[in-house]
ZAMARNU-780230 format. One record per residue (C-alpha): residue in three letters; x, y negated, z. Coordinates in nm, 3 decimals. Each point is the difference from the previous one (the first is absolute). Example, Ala and Ser with C-alpha at 12.3 -4.5 7.8 and 13.67 -1.06 7.14 Angstrom:
! ZAMARNU-780230
{'ALA',{1.230,0.450,0.780}} {'SER',{0.137,-0.344,-0.066}} 
END
This chain:
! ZAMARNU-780230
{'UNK',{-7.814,8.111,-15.894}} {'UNK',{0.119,-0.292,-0.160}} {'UNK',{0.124,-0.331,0.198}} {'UNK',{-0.341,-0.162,-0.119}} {'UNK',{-0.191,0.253,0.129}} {'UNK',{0.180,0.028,0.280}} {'UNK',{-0.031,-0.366,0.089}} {'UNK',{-0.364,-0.009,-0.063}} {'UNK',{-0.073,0.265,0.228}} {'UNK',{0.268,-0.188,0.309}} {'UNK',{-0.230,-0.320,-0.018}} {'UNK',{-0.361,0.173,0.000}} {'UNK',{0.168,0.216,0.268}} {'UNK',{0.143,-0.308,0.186}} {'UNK',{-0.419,-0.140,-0.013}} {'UNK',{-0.099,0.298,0.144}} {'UNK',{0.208,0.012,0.271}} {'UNK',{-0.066,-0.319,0.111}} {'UNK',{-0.353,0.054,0.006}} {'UNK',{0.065,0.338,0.218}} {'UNK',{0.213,-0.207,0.218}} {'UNK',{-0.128,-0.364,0.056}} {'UNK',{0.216,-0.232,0.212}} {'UNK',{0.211,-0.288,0.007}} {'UNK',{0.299,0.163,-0.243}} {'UNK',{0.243,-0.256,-0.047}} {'UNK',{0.002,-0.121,-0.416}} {'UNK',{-0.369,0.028,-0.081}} {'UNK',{-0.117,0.203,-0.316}} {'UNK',{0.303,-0.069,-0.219}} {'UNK',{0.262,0.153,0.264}} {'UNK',{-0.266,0.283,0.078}} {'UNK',{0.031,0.087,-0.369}} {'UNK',{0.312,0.014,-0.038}} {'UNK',{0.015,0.209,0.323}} {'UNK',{-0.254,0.208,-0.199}} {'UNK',{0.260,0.060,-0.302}} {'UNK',{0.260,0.064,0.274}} {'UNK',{-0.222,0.241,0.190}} {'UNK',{-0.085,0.210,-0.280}} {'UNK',{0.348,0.020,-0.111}} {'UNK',{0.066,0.099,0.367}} {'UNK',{-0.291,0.253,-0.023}} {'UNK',{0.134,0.163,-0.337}} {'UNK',{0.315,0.061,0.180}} {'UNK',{-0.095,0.152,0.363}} {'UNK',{-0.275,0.193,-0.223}} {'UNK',{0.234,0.169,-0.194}} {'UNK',{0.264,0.029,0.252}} {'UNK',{-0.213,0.176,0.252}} {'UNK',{-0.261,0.154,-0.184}} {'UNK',{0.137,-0.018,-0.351}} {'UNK',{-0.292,-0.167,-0.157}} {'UNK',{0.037,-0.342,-0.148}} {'UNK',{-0.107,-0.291,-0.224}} {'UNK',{-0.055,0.215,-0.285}} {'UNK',{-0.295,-0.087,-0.180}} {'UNK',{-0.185,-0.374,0.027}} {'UNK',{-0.380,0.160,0.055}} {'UNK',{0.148,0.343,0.220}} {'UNK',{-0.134,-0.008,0.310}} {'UNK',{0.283,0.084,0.157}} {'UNK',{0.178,-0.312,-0.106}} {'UNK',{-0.286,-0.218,0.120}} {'UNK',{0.053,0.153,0.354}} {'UNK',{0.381,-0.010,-0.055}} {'UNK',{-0.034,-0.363,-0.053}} {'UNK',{-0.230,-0.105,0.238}} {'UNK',{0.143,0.156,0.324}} {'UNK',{0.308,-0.153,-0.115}} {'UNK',{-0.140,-0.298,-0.026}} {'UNK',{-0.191,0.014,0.337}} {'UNK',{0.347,0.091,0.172}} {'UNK',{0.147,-0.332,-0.156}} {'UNK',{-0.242,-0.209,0.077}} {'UNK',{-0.054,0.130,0.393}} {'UNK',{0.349,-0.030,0.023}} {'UNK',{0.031,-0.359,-0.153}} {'UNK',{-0.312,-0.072,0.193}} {'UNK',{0.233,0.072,0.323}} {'UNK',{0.267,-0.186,-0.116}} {'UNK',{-0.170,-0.310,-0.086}} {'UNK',{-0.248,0.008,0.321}} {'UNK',{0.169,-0.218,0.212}} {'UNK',{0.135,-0.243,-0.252}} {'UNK',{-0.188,-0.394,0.043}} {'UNK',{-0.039,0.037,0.372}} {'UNK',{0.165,-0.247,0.232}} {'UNK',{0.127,0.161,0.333}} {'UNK',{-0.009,-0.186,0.267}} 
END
């Protein structure tokens, strides 16, 4: 897939992951983008570590998946980062 394609299919996978997981993410839509392009290059690479499928094709279903969970796993774990982050403790 080429890097265009690629980073296409990060930020639509990024949008979708935020609307699967709402919350207070740190960054607003432009961070959860980027954690989008992140997450599906994250996805490419556990998918075709463990399971040996990867971002192969821009329309394969398989990359779609690929991409999202990566992208959900990014953005969960950037959601747990940022949680706390703005809060006074007293």
């Amino acid at each position: 897939m080429s890097i265009i394609g690629f980073l296409i299919l990060g930020l639509i996978m990024g949008a979708l992951a935020k609307l699967i997981l709402p919350g207070k993410q740190g960054g607003g839509w432009i961070a959860t983008l980027v954690l989008g392009v992140v997450g599906a290059l994250l996805g490419g690479w556990l998918g075709s570590a463990i399971f040996g499928v990867g971002l192969e094709e821009f329309w394969s279903l398989q990359t779609w998946l690929v991409a999202l969970i990566g992208a959900l796993v990014v953005l969960a774990i950037w959601g747990f980062i940022t949680k706390n982050r703005g809060q006074v403790r007293t």
